[in-house]
Each structure stands twice: as C-alpha cells, then as structure tokens.
C-alpha positions in Angstrom: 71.1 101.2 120.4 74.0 99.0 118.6 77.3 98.8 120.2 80.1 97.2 118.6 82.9 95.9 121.3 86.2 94.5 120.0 88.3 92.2 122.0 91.1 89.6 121.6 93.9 91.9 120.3 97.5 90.8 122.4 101.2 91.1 121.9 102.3 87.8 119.4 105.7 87.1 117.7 105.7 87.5 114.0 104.1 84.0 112.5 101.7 83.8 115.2 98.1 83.7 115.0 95.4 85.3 116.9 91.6 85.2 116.7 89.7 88.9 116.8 85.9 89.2 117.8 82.9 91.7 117.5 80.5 91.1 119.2 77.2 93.4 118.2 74.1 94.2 119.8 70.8 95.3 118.1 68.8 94.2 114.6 71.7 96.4 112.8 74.6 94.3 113.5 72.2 91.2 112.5 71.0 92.1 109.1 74.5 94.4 107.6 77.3 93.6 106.3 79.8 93.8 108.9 83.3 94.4 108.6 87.1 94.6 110.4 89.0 97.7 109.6 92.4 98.9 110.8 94.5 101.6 112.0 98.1 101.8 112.7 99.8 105.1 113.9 100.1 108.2 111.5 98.3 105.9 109.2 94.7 105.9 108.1 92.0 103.4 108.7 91.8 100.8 106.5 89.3 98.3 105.8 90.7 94.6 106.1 87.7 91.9 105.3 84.1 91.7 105.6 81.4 89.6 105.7 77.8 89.6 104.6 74.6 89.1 107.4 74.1 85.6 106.4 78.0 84.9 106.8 78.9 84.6 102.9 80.9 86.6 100.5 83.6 87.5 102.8 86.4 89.5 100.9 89.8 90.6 102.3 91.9 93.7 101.6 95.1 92.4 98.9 97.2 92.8 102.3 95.8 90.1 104.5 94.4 87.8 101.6 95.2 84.8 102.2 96.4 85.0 105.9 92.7 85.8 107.3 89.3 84.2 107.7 86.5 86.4 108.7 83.0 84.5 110.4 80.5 85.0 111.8 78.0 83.3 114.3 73.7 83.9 114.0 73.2 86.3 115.7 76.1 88.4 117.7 80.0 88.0 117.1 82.0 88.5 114.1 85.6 86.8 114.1 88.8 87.5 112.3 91.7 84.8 112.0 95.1 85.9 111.3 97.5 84.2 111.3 101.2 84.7 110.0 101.1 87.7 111.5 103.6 90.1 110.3 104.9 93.4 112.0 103.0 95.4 109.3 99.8 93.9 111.0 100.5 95.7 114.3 97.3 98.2 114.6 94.2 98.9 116.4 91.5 96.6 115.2 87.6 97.7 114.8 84.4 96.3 113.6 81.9 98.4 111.7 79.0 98.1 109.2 80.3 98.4 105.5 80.5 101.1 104.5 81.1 102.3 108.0 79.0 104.8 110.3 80.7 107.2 112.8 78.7 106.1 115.2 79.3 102.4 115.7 83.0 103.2 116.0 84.2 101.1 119.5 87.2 101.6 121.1 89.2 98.7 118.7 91.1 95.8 120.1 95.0 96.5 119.9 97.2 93.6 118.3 100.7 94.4 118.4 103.5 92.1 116.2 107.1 92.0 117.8 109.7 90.0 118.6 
C-alpha cells in the first residue's frame, strides 16, 4: 500500500524559508514522478514542482520558479525548498504522483506566511 505523509509546514514571516518533505512508502513512490501540489482556501489545487524517480528534470509552476528547489533522496522522501516566502504561498502543501491519483492524497502539511 503507498502512503504519502507530508510534514514540515509552520507559521514563517514573509522572506523566510522552510524545507517541506514526503516521505513515501511502496515501489510506487520509488519509480514515479513525484510531485508537490497546493491548495489555499476557496482556491483550487495546484501543482507547484515535480521531480522525476531518478531525481532529474524537476520543473516548477511560473509562481514559485525561481524561489524553490525540489529533491529527492533514493529511496523515500521528496523535499521542497522555499524560500522568500510570500503571503501568496500560505496553503496546504501535498505530495502526489504526476499526474496525481485520488488515492495517494495525505492529509498535506500547512505553511502559513504572516507577519
């Protein structure tokens, strides 16, 4: 059974940085392309960067280009740098596969940007 579980979402004043991870279980996670998605109230989920199973060819959504790295490790955890955070970042966070299944949704890891 894969399991995606988000974590390292916090409260940080606009310019900070934080560092999300996913950590996945099962052969899935290891061999798709895995990807950070997210939503912010009344809005809809949107896809923010991914990364491919060997750990190249990440792209980034136009909004966060440039102020995020995505990574990942062999075998278990997918990270997501962001720094200069901005208020427009506040939102739940998620991992998925690209394109994303309904059932690998987790419960998302919530960053919040505020002074």
């Amino acid at each position: 059974q894969v399991q995606f579980v988000e974590s390292g979402g916090d409260l940080v004043q606009p310019g900070g940085s934080l560092r999300l991870s996913c950590t996945g279980s099962g052969i899935i996670f290891r061999v798709s392309t895995v990807a950070w998605y997210r939503q912010s109230p009344g809005k809809q989920r949107e896809f923010v960067a991914g990364i491919s199973p060997g750990g190249g060819n990440p792209n980034y959504a136009d909004s966060v280009k440039g102020r995020c790295t995505i990574s990942r490790d062999v075998k278990t955890t997918v990270f997501l740098q962001i720094d200069s955070l901005k208020p427009d970042d506040t939102a739940v966070y998620y991992c998925n596969t690209n394109p994303p299944r309904n059932m690998y949704w987790g419960q998302g890891t919530q960053v919040t940007v505020s002074s």
